[in-house]
Chimera marker file (.cmm) of the C-alpha trace (Angstrom):
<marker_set name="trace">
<marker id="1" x="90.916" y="91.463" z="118.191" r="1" g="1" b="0" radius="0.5"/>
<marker id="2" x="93.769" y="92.043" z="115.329" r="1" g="1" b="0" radius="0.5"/>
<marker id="3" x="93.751" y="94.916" z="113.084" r="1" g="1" b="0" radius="0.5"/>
<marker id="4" x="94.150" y="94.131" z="109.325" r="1" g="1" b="0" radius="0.5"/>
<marker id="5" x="95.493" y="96.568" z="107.072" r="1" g="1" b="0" radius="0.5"/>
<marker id="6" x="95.597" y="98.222" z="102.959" r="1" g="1" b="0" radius="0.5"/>
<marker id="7" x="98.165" y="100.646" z="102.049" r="1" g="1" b="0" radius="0.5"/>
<marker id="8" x="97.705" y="101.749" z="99.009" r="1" g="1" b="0" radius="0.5"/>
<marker id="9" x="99.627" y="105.062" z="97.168" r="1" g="1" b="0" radius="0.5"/>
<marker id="10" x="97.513" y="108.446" z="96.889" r="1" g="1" b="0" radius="0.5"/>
<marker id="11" x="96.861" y="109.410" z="93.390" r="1" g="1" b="0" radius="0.5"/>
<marker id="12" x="93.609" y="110.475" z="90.922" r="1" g="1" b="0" radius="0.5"/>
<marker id="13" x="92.941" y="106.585" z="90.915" r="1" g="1" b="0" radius="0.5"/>
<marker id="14" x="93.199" y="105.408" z="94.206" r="1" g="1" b="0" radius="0.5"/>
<marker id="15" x="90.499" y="107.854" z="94.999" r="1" g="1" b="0" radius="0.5"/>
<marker id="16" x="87.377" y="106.252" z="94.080" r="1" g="1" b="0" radius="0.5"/>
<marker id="17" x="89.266" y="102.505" z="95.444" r="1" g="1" b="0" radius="0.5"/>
<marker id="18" x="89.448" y="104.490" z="99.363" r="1" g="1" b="0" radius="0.5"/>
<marker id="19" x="86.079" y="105.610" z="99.045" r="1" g="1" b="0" radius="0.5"/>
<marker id="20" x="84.970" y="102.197" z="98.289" r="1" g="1" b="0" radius="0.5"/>
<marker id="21" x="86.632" y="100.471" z="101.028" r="1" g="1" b="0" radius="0.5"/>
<marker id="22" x="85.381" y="103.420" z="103.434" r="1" g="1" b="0" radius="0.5"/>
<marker id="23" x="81.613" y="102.165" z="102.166" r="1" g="1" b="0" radius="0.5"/>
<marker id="24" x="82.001" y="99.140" z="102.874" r="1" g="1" b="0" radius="0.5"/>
<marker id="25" x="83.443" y="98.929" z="105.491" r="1" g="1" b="0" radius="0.5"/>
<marker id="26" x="82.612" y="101.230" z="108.219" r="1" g="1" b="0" radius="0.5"/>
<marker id="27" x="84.228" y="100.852" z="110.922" r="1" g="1" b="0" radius="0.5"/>
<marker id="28" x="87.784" y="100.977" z="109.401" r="1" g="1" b="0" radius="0.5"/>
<marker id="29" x="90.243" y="104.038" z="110.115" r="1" g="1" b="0" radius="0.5"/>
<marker id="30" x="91.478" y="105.949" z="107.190" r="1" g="1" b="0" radius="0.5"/>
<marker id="31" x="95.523" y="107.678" z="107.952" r="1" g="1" b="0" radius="0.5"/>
<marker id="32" x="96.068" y="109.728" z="105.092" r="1" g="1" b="0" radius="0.5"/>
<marker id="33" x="100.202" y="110.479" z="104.408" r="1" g="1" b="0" radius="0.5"/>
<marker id="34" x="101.752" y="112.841" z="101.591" r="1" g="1" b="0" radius="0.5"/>
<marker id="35" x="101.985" y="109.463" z="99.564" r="1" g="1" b="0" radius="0.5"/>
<marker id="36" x="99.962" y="106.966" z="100.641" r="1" g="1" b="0" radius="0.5"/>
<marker id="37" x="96.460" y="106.128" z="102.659" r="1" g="1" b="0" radius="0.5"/>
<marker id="38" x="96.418" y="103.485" z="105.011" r="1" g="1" b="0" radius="0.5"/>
<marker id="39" x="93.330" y="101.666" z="105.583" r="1" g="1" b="0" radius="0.5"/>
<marker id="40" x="93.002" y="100.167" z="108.774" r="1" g="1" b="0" radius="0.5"/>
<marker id="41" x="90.308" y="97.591" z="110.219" r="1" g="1" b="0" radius="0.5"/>
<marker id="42" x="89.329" y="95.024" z="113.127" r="1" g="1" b="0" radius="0.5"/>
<marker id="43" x="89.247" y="91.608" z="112.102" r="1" g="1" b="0" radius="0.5"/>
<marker id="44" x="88.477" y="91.774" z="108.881" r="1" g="1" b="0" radius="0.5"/>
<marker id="45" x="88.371" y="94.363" z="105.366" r="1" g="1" b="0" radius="0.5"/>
<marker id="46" x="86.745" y="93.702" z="102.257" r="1" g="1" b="0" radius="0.5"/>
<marker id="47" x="87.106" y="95.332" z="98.925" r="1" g="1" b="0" radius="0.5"/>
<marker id="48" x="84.369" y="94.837" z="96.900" r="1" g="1" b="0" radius="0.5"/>
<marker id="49" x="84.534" y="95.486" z="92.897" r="1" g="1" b="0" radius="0.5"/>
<marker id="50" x="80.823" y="96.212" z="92.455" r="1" g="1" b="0" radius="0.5"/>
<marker id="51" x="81.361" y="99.390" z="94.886" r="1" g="1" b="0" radius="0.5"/>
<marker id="52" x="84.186" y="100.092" z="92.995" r="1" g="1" b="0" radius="0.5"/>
<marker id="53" x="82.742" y="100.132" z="89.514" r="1" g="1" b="0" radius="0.5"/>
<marker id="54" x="79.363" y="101.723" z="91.285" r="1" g="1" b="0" radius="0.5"/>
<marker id="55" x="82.201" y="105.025" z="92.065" r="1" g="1" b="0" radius="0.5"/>
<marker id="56" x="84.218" y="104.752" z="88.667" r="1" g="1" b="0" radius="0.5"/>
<marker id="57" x="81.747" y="104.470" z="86.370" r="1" g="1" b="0" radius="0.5"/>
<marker id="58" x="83.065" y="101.263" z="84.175" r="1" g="1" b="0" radius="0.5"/>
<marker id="59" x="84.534" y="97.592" z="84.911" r="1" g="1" b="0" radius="0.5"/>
<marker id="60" x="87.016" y="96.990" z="87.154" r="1" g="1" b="0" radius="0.5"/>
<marker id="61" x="89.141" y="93.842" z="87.594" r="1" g="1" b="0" radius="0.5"/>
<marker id="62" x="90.424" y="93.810" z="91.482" r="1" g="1" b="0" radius="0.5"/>
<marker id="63" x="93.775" y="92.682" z="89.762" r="1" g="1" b="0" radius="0.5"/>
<marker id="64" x="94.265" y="96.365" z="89.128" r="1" g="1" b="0" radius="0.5"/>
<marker id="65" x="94.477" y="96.792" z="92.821" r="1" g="1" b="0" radius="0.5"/>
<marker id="66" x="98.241" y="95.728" z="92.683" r="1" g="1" b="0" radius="0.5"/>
<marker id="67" x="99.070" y="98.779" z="90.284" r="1" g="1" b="0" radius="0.5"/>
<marker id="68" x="98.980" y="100.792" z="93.684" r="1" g="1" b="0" radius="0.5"/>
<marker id="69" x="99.063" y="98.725" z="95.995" r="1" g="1" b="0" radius="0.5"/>
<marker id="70" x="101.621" y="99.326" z="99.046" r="1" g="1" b="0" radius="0.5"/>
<marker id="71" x="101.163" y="96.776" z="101.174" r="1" g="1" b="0" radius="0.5"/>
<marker id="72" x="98.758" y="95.015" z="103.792" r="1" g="1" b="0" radius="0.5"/>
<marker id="73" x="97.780" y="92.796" z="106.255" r="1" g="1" b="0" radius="0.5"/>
<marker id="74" x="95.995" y="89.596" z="107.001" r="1" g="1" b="0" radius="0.5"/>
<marker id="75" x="95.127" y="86.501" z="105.448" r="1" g="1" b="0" radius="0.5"/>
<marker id="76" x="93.843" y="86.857" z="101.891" r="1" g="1" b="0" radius="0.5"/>
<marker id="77" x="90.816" y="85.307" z="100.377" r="1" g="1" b="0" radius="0.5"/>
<marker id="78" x="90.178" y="86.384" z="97.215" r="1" g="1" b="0" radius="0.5"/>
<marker id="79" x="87.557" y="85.622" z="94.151" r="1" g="1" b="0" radius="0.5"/>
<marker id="80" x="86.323" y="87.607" z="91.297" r="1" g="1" b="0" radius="0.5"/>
<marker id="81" x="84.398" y="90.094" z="93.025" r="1" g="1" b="0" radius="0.5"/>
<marker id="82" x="85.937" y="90.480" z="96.465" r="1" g="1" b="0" radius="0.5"/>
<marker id="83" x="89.448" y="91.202" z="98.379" r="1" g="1" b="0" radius="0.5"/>
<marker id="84" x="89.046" y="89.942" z="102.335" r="1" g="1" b="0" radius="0.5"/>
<marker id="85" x="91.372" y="90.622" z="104.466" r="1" g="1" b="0" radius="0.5"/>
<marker id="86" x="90.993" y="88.865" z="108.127" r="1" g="1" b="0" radius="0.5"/>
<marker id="87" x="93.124" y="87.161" z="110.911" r="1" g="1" b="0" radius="0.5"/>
<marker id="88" x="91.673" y="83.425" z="111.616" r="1" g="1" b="0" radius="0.5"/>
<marker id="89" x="90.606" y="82.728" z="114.952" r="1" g="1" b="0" radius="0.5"/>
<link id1="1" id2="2" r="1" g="1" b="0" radius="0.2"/>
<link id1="2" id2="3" r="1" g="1" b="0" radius="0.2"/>
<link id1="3" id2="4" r="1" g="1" b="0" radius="0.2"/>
<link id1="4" id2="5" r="1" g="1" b="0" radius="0.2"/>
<link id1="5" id2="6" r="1" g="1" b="0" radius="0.2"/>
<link id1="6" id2="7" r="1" g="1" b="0" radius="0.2"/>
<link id1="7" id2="8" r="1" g="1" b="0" radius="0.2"/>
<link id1="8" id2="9" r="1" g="1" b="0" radius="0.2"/>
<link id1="9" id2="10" r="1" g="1" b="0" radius="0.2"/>
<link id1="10" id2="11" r="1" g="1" b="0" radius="0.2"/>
<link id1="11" id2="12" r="1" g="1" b="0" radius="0.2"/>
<link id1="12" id2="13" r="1" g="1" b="0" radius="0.2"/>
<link id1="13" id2="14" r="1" g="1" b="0" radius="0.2"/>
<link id1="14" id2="15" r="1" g="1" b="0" radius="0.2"/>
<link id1="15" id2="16" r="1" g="1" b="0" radius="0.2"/>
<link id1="16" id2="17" r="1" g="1" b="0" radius="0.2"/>
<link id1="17" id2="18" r="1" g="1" b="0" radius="0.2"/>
<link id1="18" id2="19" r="1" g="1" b="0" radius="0.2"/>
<link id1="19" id2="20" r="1" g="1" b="0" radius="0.2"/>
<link id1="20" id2="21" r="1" g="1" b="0" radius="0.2"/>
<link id1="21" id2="22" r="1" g="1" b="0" radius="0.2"/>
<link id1="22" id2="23" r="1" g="1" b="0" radius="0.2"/>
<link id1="23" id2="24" r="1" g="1" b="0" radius="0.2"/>
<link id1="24" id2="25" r="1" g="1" b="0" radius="0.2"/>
<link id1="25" id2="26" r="1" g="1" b="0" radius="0.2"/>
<link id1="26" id2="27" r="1" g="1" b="0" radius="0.2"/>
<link id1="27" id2="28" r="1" g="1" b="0" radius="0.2"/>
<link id1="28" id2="29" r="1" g="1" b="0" radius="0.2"/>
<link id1="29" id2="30" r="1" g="1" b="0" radius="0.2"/>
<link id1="30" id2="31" r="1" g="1" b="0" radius="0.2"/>
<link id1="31" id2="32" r="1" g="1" b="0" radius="0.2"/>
<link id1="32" id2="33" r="1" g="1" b="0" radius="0.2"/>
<link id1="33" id2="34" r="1" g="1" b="0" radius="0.2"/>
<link id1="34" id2="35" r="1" g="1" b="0" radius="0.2"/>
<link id1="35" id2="36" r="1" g="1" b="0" radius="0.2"/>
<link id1="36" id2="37" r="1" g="1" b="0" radius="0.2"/>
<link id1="37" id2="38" r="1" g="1" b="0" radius="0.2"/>
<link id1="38" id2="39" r="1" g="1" b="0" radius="0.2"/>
<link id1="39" id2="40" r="1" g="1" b="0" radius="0.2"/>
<link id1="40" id2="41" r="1" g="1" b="0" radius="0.2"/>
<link id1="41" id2="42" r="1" g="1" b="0" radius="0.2"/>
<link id1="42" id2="43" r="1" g="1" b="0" radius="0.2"/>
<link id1="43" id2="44" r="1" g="1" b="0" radius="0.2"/>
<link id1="44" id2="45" r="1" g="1" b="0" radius="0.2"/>
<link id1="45" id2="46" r="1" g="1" b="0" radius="0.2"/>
<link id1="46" id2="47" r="1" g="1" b="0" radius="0.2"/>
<link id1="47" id2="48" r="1" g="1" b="0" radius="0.2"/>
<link id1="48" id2="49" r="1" g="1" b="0" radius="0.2"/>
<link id1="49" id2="50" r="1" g="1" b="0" radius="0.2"/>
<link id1="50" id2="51" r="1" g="1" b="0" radius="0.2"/>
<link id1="51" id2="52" r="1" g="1" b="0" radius="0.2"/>
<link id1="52" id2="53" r="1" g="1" b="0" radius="0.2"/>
<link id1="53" id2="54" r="1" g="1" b="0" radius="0.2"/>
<link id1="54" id2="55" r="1" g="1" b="0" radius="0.2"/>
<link id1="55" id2="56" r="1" g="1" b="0" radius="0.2"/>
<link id1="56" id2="57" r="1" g="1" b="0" radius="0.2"/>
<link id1="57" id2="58" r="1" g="1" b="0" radius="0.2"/>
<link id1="58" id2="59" r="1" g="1" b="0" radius="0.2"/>
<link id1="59" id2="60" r="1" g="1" b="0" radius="0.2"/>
<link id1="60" id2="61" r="1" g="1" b="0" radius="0.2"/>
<link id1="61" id2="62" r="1" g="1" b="0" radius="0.2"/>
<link id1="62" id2="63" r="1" g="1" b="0" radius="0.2"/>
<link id1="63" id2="64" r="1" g="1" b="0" radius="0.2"/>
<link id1="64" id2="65" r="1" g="1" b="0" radius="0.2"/>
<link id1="65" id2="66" r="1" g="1" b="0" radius="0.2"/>
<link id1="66" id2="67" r="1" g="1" b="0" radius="0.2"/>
<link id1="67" id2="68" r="1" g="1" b="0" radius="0.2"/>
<link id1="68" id2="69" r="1" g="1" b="0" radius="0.2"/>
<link id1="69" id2="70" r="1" g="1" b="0" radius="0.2"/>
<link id1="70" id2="71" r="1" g="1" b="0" radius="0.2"/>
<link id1="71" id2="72" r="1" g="1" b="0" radius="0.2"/>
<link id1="72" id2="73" r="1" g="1" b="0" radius="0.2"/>
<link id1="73" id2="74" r="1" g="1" b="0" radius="0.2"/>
<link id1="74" id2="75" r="1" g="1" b="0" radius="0.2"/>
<link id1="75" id2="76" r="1" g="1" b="0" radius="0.2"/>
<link id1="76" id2="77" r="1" g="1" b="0" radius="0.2"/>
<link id1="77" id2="78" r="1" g="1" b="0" radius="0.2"/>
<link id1="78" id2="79" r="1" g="1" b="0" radius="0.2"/>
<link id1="79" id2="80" r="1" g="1" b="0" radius="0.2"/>
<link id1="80" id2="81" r="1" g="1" b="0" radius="0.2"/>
<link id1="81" id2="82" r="1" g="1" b="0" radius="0.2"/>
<link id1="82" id2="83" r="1" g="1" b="0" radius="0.2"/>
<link id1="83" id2="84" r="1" g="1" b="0" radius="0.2"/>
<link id1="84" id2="85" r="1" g="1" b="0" radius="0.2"/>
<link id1="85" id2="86" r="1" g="1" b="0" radius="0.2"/>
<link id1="86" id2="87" r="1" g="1" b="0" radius="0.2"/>
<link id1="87" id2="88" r="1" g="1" b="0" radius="0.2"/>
<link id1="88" id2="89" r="1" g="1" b="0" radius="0.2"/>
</marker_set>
């Protein structure tokens, strides 16, 4: 198995983006730091901007990710609604 990876920095509006990731995705590892949060999974993460707007409370393009986003891991596949990372096989 490879781990894939978010980094993203730790502010007011990263907050709700973490906890969305954490929900849907269970199994992934959380390392918080002064100035960032590190989100760390097996095989494969997904972000998911229903979750997100479920947690914030209005719309929310996943373009808006790359305001505070660090860095990461993995192949990308991205659409509309979802962010996956994953490692083919």
């Amino acid at each position: 198995m490879s781990t894939v990876f978010i980094a993203l920095q730790a502010n007011e509006e990263t907050r709700p983006i973490i906890e969305a990731i954490t929900t849907d995705n269970p199994g992934a590892v959380v390392n918080q730091q002064p100035a960032m949060v590190k989100i760390d999974a097996e095989d494969s993460l997904v972000v998911r901007r229903a979750t997100i707007e479920e947690l914030i409370g209005r719309d929310f393009d996943l373009q808006e990710l790359h305001i505070n986003l660090i860095s990461l891991s993995g192949h990308i596949d991205e659409t509309d609604d979802e962010l996956t990372l994953h490692w083919n096989a």
